[in-house]
C-alpha positions in Angstrom: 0.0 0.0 0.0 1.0 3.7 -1.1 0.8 6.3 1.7 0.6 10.2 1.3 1.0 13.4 2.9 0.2 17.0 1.9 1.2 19.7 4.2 1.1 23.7 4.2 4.5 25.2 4.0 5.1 29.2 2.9 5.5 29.0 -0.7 2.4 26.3 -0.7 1.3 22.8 0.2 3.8 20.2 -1.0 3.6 16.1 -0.7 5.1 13.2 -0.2 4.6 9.9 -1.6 6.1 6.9 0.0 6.3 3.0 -0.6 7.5 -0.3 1.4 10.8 0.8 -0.1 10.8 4.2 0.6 9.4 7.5 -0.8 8.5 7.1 -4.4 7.6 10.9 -5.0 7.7 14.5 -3.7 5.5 17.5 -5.0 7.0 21.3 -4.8 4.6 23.5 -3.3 1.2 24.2 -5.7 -0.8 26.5 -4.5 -3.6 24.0 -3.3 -4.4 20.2 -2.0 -6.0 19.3 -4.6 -3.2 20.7 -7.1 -0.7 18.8 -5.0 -2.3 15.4 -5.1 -3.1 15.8 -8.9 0.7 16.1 -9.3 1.7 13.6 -6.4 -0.4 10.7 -7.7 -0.4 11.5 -11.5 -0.3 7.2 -12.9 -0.7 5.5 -10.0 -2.9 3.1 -10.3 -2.5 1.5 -6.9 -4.5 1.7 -3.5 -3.3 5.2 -1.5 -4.0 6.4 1.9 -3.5 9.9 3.2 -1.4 10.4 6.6 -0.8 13.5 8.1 2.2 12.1 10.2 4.5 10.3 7.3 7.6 11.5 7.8 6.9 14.3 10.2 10.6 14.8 10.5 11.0 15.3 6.5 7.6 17.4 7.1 9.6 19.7 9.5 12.7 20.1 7.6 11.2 20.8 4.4 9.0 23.4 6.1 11.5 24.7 7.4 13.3 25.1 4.5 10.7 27.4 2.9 10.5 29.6 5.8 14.5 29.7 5.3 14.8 29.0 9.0 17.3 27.5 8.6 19.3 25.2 5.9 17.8 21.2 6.1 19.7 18.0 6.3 17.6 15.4 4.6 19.0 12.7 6.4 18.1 9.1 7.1 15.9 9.0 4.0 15.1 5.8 2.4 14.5 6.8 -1.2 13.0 4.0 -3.8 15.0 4.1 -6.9 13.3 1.0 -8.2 11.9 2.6 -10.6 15.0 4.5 -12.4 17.1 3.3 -14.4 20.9 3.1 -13.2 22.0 6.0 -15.2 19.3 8.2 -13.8 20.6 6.6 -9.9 24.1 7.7 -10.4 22.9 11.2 -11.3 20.3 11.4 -8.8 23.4 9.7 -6.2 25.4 12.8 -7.5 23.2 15.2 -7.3 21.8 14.9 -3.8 26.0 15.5 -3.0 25.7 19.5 -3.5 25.6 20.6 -0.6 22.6 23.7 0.1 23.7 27.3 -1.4 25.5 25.6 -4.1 25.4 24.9 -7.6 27.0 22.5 -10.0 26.5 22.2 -14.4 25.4 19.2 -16.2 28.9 18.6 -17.5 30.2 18.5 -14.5 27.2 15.7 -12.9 28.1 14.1 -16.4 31.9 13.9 -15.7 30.9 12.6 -11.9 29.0 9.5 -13.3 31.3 8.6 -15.4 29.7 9.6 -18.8 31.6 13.1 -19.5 30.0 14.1 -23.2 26.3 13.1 -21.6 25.4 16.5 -19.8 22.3 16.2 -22.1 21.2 12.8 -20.6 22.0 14.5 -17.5 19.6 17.0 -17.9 16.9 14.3 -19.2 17.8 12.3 -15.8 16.9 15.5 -14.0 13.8 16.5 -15.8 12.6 13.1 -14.2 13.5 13.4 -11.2 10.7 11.8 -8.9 12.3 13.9 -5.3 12.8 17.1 -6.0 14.4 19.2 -3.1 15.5 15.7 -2.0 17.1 15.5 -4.7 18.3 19.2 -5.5 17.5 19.1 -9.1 17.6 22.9 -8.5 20.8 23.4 -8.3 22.1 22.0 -11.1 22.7 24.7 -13.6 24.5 25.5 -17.2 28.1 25.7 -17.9 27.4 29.8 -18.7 25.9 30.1 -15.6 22.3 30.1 -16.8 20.0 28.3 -14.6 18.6 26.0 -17.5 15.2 23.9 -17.6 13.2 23.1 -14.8 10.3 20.2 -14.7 9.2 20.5 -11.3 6.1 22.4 -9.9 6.5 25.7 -11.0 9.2 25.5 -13.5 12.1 27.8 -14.1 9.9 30.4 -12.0 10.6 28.1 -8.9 13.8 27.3 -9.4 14.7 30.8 -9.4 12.7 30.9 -6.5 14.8 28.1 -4.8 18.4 29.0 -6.0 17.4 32.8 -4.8 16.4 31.6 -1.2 19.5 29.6 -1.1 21.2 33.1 -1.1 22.3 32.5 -4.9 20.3 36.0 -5.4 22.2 36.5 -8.6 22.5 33.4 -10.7 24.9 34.6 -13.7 27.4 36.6 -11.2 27.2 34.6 -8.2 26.9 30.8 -9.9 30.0 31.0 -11.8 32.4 31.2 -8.2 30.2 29.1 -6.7 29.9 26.0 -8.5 30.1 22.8 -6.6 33.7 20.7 -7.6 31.9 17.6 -6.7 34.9 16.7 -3.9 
């Protein structure tokens, strides 16, 4: 059985999705319930139940995070990769390495799994990522410092959003010094 949570945080209500193996999903923050759960449960054609206390601790941190009281450490979180193939785990693995107020490119993630000419893949990887903010998808950006495509709730309008409350105000000035080295 699949479980669910929505819960209110600043920017919106944003949910979790979670499995016998761990969670399968996360929603960004839509601007209501129903909204959220239309994203969350898009193709699943299993049995869900809604509780309000799945992963309270998550629930806190990624509150918290949109109140910017202070940077969250996702820790001790089973995700369920089962689903991914084991390109998109290495950069998913990768990605959830750059640590908060950083960013990295998609040559770089490319170069850290192994496959240096497949930034594009890398990007397709990300644009299917099933965690975001888990999973900072967000922070991944363009060699020229461009913040490049976003696929989750709210698009490139979040992820400005996102990089901006991570004190990356300036993407092209501030990026460019800042990118992660992947060490």
């Amino acid at each position: 059985m699949l479980k669910y949570v929505i819960f209110k945080t600043l920017w919106g209500w944003f949910g979790i999705l979670s499995g016998p193996n761990g969670i399968i999903r996360t929603c960004l923050p839509a601007i209501s319930i129903s909204k959220t759960k239309e994203y969350l449960l898009v193709g699943i054609d299993r049995q869900v139940v809604r509780e309000n206390g799945l992963y309270a601790d998550l629930q806190y941190d990624i509150t918290h995070y949109f109140s910017r009281s202070y940077e969250p450490r996702f820790r001790n979180i089973k995700l369920d990769f089962s689903s991914l193939s084991a390109f998109q785990k290495s950069v998913l693995t990768a990605v959830i390495q750059v640590p908060y107020g950083q960013t990295i490119t998609y040559s770089r993630v490319a170069h850290l799994v192994g496959c240096p000419k497949a930034y594009r893949a890398v990007g397709t990887a990300l644009a299917n990522n099933p965690f975001p903010l888990i999973v900072p998808c967000h922070r991944v950006i363009k060699t020229d410092g461009s913040i490049g495509n976003f696929s989750g709730y709210g698009g490139e309008r979040m992820k400005r959003k996102m990089l901006k409350l991570e004190s990356l105000a300036s993407p092209c000035r501030t990026l460019r010094s800042a990118v992660y080295s992947g060490k």
